[in-house]
C-alpha positions in Angstrom: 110.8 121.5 96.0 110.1 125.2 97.3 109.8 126.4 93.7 106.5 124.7 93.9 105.4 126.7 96.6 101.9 128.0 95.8 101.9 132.3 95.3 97.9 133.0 96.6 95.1 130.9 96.5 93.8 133.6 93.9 95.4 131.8 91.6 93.0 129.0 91.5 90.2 130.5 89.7 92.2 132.6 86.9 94.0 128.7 86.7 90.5 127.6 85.8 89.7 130.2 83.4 92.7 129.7 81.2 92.7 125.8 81.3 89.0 125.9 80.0 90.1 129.1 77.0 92.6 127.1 76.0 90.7 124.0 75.7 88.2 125.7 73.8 90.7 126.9 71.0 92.9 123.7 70.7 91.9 121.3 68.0 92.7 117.9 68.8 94.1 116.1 65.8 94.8 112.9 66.7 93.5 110.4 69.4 96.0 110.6 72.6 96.8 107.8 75.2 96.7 107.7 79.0 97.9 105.0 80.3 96.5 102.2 78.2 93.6 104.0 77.2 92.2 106.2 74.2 91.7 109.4 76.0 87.9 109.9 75.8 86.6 112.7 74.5 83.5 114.9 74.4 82.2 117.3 71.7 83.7 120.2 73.3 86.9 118.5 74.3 86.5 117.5 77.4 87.9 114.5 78.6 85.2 112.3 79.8 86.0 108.8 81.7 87.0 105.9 79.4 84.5 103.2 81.0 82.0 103.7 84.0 82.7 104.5 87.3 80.5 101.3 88.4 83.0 99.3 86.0 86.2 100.7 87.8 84.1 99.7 91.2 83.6 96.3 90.5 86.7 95.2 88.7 89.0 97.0 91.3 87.1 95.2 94.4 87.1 91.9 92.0 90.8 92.1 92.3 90.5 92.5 96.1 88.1 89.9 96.2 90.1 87.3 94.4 93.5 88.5 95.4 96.5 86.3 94.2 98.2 84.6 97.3 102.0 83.9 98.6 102.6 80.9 101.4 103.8 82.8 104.8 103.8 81.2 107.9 100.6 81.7 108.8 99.1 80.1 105.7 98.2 81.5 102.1 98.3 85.4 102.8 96.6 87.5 99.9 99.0 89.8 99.1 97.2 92.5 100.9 98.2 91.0 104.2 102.3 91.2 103.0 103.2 94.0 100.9 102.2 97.7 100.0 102.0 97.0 96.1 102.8 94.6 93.4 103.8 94.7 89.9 102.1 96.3 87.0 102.3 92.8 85.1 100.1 91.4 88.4 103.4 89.6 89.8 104.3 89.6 93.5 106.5 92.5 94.3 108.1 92.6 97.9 107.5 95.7 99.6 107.2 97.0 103.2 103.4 96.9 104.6 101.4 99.8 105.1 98.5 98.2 107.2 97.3 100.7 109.3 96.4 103.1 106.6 94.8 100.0 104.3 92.2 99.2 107.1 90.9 102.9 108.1 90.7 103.4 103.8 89.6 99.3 103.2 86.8 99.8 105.6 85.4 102.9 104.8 85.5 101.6 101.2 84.1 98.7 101.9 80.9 100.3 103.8 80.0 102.8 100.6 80.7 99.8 98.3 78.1 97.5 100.3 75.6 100.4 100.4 76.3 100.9 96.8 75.4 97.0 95.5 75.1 95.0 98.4 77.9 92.4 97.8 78.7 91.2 100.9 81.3 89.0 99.3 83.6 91.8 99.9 83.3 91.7 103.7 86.0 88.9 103.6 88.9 90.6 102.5 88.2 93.3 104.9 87.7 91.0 108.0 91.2 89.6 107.2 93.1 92.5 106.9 91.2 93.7 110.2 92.0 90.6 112.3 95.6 90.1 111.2 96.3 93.9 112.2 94.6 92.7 115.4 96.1 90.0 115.8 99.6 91.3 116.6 98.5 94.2 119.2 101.5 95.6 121.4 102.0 93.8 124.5 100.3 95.6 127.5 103.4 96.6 129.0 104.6 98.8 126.5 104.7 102.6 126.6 102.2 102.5 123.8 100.1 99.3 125.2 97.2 97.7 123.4 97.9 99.1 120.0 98.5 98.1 116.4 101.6 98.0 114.9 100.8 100.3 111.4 103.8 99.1 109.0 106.0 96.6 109.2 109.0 95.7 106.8 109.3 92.2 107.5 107.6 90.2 103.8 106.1 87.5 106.2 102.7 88.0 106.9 103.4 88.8 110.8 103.6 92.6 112.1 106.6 92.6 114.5 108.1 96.1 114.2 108.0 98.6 117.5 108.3 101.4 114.7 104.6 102.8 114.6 103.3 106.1 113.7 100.1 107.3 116.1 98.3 108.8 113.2 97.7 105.5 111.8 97.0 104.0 115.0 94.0 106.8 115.2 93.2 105.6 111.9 93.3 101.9 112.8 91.1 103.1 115.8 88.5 104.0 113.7 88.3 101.8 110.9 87.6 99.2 114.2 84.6 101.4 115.3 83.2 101.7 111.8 83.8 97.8 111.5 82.2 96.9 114.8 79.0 99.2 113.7 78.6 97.2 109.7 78.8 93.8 112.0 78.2 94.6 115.5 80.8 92.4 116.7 82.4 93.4 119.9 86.0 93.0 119.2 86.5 95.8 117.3 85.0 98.0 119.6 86.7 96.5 122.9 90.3 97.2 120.5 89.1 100.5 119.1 88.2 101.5 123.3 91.8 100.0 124.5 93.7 102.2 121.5 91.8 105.4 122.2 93.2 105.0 126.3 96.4 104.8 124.9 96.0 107.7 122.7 94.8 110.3 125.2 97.4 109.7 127.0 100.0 110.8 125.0 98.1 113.4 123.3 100.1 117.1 123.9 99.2 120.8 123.3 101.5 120.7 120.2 103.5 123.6 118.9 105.1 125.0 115.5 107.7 121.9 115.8 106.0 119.3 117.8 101.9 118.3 116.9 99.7 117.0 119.4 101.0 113.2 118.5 104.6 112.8 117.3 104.7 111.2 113.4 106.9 108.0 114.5 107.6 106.5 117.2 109.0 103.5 119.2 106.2 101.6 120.6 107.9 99.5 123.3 109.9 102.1 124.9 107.9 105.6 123.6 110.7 106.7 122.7 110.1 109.5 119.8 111.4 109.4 116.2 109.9 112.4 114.4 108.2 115.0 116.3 106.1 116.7 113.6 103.1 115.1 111.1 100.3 117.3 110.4 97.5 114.0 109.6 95.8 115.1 113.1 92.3 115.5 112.0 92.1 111.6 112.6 92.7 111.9 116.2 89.8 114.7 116.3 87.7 111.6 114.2 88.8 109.4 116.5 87.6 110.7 119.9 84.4 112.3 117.5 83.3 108.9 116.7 84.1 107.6 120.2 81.7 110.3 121.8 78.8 109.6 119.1 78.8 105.9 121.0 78.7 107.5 124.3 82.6 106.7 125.1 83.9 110.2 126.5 87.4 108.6 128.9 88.0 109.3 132.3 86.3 112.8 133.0 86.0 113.5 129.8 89.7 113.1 128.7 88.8 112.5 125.2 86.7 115.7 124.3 89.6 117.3 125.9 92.5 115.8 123.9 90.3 115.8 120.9 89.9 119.9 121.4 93.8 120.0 121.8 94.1 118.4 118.5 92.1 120.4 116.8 93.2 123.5 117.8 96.3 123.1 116.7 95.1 122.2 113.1 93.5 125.6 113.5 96.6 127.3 114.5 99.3 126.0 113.2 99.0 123.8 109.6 95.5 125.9 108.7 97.6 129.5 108.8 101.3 127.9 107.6 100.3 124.8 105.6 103.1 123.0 106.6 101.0 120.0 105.8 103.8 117.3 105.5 103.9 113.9 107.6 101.4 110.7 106.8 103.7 108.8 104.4 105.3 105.8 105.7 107.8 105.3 103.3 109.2 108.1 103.7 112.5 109.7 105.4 111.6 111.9 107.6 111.6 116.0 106.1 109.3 118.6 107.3 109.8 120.5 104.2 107.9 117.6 102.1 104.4 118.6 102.0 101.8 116.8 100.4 98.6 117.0 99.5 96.6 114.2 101.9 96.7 116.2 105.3 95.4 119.2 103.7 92.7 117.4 101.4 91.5 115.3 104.3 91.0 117.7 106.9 88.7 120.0 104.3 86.9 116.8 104.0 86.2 116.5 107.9 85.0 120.5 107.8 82.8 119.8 105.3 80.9 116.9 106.6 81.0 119.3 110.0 81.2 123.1 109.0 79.9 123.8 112.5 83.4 122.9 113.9 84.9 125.7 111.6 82.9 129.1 111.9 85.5 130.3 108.9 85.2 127.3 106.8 83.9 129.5 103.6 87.3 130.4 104.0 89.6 127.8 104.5 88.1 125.2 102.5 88.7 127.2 99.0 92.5 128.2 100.6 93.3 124.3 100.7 91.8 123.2 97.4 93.8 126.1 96.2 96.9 125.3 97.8 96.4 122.0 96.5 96.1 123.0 93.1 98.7 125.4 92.5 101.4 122.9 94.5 100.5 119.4 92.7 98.0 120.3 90.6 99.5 122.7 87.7 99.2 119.4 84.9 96.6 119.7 82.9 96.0 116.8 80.7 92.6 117.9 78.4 91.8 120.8 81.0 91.8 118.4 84.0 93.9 118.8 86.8 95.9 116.0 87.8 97.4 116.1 91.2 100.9 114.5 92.4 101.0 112.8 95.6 104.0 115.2 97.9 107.4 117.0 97.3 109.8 114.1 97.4 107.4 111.6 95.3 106.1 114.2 92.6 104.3 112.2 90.3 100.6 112.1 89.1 98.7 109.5 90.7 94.5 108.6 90.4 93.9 108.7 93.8 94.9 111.9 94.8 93.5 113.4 91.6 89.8 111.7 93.1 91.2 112.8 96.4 91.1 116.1 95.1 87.9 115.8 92.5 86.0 114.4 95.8 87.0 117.9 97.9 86.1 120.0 95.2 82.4 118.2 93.9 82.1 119.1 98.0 82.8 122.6 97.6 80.2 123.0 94.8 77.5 121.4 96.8 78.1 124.8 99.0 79.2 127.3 96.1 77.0 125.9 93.3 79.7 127.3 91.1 79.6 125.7 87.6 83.3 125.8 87.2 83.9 123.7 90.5 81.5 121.1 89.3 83.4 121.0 86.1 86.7 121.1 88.2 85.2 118.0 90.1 83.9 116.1 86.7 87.2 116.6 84.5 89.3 115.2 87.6 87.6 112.6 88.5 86.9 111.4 84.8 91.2 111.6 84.5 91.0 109.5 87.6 89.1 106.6 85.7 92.7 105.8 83.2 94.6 104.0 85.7 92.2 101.6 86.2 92.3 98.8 84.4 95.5 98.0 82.6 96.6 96.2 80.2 97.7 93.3 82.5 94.0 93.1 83.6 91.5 90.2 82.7 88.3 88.7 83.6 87.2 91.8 84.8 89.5 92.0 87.6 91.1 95.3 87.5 95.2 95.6 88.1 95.2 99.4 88.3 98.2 101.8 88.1 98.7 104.4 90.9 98.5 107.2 88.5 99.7 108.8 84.8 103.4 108.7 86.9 103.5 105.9 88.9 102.7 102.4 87.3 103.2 99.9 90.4 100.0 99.1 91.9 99.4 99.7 95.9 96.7 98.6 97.8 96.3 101.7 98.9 96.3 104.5 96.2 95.3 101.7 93.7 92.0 100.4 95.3 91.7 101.4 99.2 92.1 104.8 99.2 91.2 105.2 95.4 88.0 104.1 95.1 86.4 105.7 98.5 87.1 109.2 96.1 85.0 107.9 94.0 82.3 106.8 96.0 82.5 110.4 98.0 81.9 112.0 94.0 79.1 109.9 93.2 76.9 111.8 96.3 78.0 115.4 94.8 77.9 114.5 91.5 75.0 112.0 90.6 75.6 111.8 87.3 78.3 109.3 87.7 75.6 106.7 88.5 74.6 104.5 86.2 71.4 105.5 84.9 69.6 102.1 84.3 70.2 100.8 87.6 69.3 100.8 91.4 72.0 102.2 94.0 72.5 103.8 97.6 75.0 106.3 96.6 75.2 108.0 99.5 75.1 107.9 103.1 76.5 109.3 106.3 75.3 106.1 108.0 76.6 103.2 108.1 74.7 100.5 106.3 74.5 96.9 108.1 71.9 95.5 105.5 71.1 96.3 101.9 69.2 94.2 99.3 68.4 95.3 95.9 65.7 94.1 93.8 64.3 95.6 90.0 61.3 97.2 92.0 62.3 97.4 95.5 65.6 98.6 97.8 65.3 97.7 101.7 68.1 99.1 104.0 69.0 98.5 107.7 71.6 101.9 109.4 73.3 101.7 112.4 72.2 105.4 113.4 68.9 105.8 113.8 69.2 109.4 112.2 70.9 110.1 108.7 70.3 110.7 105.3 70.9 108.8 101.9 71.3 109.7 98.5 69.4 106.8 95.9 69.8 106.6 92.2 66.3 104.7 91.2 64.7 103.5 88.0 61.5 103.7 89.3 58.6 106.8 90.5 59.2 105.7 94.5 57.4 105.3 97.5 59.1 104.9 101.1 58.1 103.2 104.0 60.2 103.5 107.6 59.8 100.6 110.0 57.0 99.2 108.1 54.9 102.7 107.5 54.6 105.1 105.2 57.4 107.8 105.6 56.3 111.2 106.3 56.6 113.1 102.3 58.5 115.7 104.4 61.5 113.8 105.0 61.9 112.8 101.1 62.1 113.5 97.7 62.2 112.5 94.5 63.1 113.8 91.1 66.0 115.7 89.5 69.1 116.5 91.7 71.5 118.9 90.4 70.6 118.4 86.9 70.1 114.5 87.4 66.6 112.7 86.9 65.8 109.5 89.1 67.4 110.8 92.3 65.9 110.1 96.0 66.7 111.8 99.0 65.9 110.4 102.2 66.4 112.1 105.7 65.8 109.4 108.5 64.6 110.6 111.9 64.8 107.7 114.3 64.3 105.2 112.1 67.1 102.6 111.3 64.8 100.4 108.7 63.9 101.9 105.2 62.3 100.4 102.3 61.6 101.7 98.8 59.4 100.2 96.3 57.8 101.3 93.1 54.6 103.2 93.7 
């Protein structure tokens, strides 16, 4: 839809501006719905979230947790092992499979959820998905050996097709590293190492047509499908995670290919924004952009400015891309964001896909009106969750205000890591009478919580977390006290009760009430 082509990223601010005068002069008169809830209101107008974000947490992974089952060949699959979504009513719909993007967003969900409350009930759901993806690896005599297959369209439980698309293999790739670092089992490390030799080798310089790694692709005979897919920061995560475990390939192949891909994000996407690709359900059409490439590679650049020397500029050119492309709704002055050209319809986790960029772009601006941005988003995100089918405090949530089957994916996957990436921006959308790692770089392999007491085991033996705690702390690091340097304690952007921790070759923390 080129009308919906975005005029200057100028536009983002006076878009601000306006959304918040008129919200100041309308009068609202009667009590609106979103979804299946009263749209929540503040004094001023402002839509505010109609339950807690801990709420929408723990139902949504309840669901996940206690997932309703079909009989397959292999046993009684949770749905999440069959199909892409379900319906609304919580009835089994039959849909083609997008694995490959469920276990990078499952795992990385599952690692800020067990940081976040220590139920390590979740792990199960997780290991599942991760060992029935690895349980059908390509033969080693393919053209793309030793590698997951990332869809499949059979409703069976078994992933047969030679249809793949390499992004999600680089995906896959690193959900397996991230897996193998919250259990230290070696399986998922020896299957992230065979996908990454795979990888580099057919990584390519990439030009306006082709990227560094085609979008789809046969993965018996190589053979290429669609040239073009602009989700090519996860091949620059990929080999970046390979090389923080000391895995560089065969004279240094990986740092290589990993440079290729990223300088072609640079050139190419970052100057055009030709940002289309990563959908697998999808015909192929270069002129459907969507918002996902662009949102996620500002996400890398922020965790790592110091790969982009102009990142004060091209993060606030992608939010405002973003905005003015998917984001011109308004629903009570916040924006709500539709996921891509040929799909246009609101949906909750690209709204906290969004809301999560932008609460990242205040923590370097310190602009009130990006922190608003952020908070009115991400609240909008909350009235999805939780419909009307829902009970027992298992959430069946929506996609979105336009989209009412539920996916694994934008539903709970990919949904409620947005959320989870807010809470470290924005503290406030903690729960204020209770204990919580809300943030961390690390990855967690051991949390316990108690009313007076947190102790935490990391993977890296440097990092830095982010606790919301109900009591005045004091921290100890492998069993002494830790220097006061290297914490603090008190309000954080506006928010009492807020420990920061910077670790320095320590992986062991505890906390415990002075």
């Amino acid at each position: 839809m080129k009308s919906n082509l975005c005029k200057a990223e100028a536009g983002l601010s006076f878009s601000r501006f306006l959304s918040v005068s008129v919200l100041l002069l309308v009068q609202i008169a009667h009590t609106e719905q979103l979804r299946d809830h009263e749209a929540v209101l503040d004094s001023q107008g402002r839509l505010l979230p109609w339950t807690s974000y801990d709420y929408v947490i723990k139902a949504s992974m309840n669901f996940i947790k206690h997932c309703p089952t079909v009989q397959t060949k292999l046993g009684e699959d949770p749905w999440y092992l069959v199909t892409a979504d379900f319906k609304a009513d919580g009835t089994f719909n039959k849909k083609q499979n997008n694995q490959g993007s469920n276990v990078f967003w499952a795992v990385g969900t599952l690692i800020k959820y067990y940081a976040y409350c220590g139920d390590r009930e979740a792990f199960v759901p997780v290991r599942r998905l991760l060992d029935r993806v690895l349980m059908f690896t390509t033969p080693a005599d393919w053209e793309w050996a030793n590698v997951p297959r990332t869809q499949d369209d059979d409703i069976d439980g078994e992933y047969l097709d030679s249809r793949s698309e390499p992004d999600k293999i680089c995906m896959v790739g690193i959900g397996y590293l991230k897996f193998y670092k919250l259990t230290g089992e070696k399986k998922y490390l020896d299957a992230a190492l065979k996908i990454a030799a795979t990888v580099a080798a057919h990584v390519r310089p990439g030009d306006a047509t082709h990227s560094p790694l085609p979008f789809r692709v046969d993965l018996q005979s190589g053979k290429v499908l669609d040239e073009y897919d602009t989700n090519i920061i996860y091949v620059v995560y990929f080999f970046d995670e390979l090389a923080k475990l000391g895995y560089s390939g065969d004279n240094g192949s990986y740092r290589t290919k990993r440079d290729l891909a990223w300088q072609w994000i640079m050139n190419y996407p970052m100057k055009n924004n030709k940002w289309s690709g990563y959908y697998e359900d999808v015909v192929s059409n270069h002129e459907n952009l969507n918002q996902q490439n662009s949102m996620e590679t500002a996400r890398y650049i922020l965790q790592y400015p110091a790969l982009d020397p102009d990142y004060k500029l091209h993060v606030p050119s992608l939010i405002g891309w973003v905005e003015n492309r998917f984001g011109k709704t308004k629903r009570f002055g916040a924006t709500s964001i539709r996921e891509q050209d040929s799909c246009f319809l609101e949906m909750s986790s690209h709204t906290a896909r969004y809301a999560s960029i932008v609460a990242r772009w205040h923590a370097v601006t310190q602009e009130t009106g990006d922190r608003e941005e952020a908070r009115a988003a991400f609240a909008l995100a909350t009235y999805s969750a939780y419909n009307k089918h829902s009970k027992n405090d298992m959430a069946i949530n929506y996609v979105g205000l336009g989209y009412t089957n539920p996916w694994f994916s934008d539903s709970y996957f990919d949904y409620l890591y947005h959320i989870f990436e807010g809470m470290a921006e924005l503290p406030e959308m903690a729960l204020e009478n209770e204990n919580h790692i809300i943030s961390t770089q690390s990855v967690i392999t051991k949390v316990g919580y108690s009313p007076r007491r947190i102790e935490y085991q990391a993977f890296e033996p440097d990092g830095s977390e982010i606790l919301k705690v109900t009591f005045k702390p004091k921290v100890f690091a492998g069993g002494k006290p830790l220097p006061r340097a290297q914490w603090q304690y008190g309000d954080y952007r506006g928010v009492p009760g807020i420990l920061r921790i910077q670790r320095k070759g320590v992986t062991q923390i505890i906390v415990q009430e002075e």
